[in-house]
N, C-alpha and C positions, 0 to 999 in steps of 0.2 A: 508543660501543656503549651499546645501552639495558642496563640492571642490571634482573634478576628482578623487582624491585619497583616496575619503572617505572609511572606513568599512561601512558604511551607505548603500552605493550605493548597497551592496549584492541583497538589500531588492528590487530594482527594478525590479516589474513585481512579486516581490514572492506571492501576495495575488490573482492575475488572476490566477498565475501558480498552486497555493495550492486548489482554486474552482472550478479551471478546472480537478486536481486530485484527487478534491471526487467524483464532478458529475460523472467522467470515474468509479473510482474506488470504490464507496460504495455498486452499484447496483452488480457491478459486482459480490462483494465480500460476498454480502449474497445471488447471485444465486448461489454461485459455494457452501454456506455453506450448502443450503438448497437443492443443489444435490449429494450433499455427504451424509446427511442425518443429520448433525450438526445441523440446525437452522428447528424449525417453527414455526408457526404465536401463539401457545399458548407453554408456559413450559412444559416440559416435564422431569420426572425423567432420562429417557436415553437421552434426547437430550440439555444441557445447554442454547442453543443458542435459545432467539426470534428473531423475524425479529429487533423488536427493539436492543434487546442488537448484535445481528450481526452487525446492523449498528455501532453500539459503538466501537464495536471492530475494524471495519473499520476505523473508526476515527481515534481511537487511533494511532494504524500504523502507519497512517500518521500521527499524530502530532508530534511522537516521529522520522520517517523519513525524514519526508520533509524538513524540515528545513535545517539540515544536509547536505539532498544533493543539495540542493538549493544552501550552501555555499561553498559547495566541488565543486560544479559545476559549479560557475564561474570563475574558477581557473585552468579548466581540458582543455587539446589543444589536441582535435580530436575528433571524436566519440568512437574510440576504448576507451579510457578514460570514456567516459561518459556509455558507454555500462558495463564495470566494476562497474563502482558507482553504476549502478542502478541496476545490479546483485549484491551487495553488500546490497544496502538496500531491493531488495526481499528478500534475505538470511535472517536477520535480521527481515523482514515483519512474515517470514516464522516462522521459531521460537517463534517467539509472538502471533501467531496464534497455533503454536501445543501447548506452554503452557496453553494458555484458551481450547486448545477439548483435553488434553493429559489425563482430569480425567472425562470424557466424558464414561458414561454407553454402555455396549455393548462389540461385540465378535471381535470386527475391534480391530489389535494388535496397542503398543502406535509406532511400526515402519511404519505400514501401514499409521497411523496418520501425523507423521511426513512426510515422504512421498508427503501426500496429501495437508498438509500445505506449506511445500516448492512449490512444482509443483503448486497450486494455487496463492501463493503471486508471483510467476516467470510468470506466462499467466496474471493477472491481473494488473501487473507491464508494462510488455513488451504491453499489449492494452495498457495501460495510456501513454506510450513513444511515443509510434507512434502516437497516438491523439494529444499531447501534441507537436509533431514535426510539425504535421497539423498546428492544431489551433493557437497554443503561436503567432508565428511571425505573423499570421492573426493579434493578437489581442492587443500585444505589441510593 
């Protein structure tokens, strides 16, 4: 049995909370690729991204975020706290996303890119918060 005080304990709820943040955030994140003009359903010399590998990329994000602030975020006392963290891992979402479209064919500058990489992991981030403010306490 884990004891009140375990490290262990972080983990409660993180597997609902991490399938609750693809379902929100993988759809999201290859419509927003595929209307910027990043991703589509076959390869493209100007375009890197299929629907398939967009989803990857999505993935990705979140596996190298979530976790993170899963652990950071049982430790934060308020929202303002938690509202940081999770503009910290869009920041971070954001950047991992301009480096996969930074070498991305075409006349769109790599600042435009970055740009749009930010301001999308920041709207797709902030739907999954509020979802996730929804849903979670529904479901844990």
């Amino acid at each position: 049995m884990v004891t009140p005080g375990s490290p262990l304990l972080w983990w409660d709820g993180f597997a609902v909370a991490f399938v609750l943040t693809c379902v929100v955030e993988l759809p999201a994140y290859v419509l927003a690729f595929a209307t910027l003009g990043w991703c589509r359903v076959q390869q493209s010399p100007a375009r890197p991204l299929t629907v398939l590998s967009a989803l990857g990329v999505g993935l990705a994000v979140n596996l190298i975020t979530h976790p993170v602030l899963w652990a950071v975020a049982r430790g934060l006392s308020g929202p303002g706290a938690l509202l940081v963290a999770e503009l910290a891992v869009a920041v971070v979402e954001g950047l991992l996303i301009f480096v996969v479209v930074l070498h991305r064919r075409g006349e769109e500058s790599w600042t435009s890119r970055l740009r749009w990489s930010l301001l999308t992991a920041v709207g797709v981030n902030t739907l999954s918060l509020l979802v996730g403010l929804v849903v979670l306490p529904l479901v844990i």
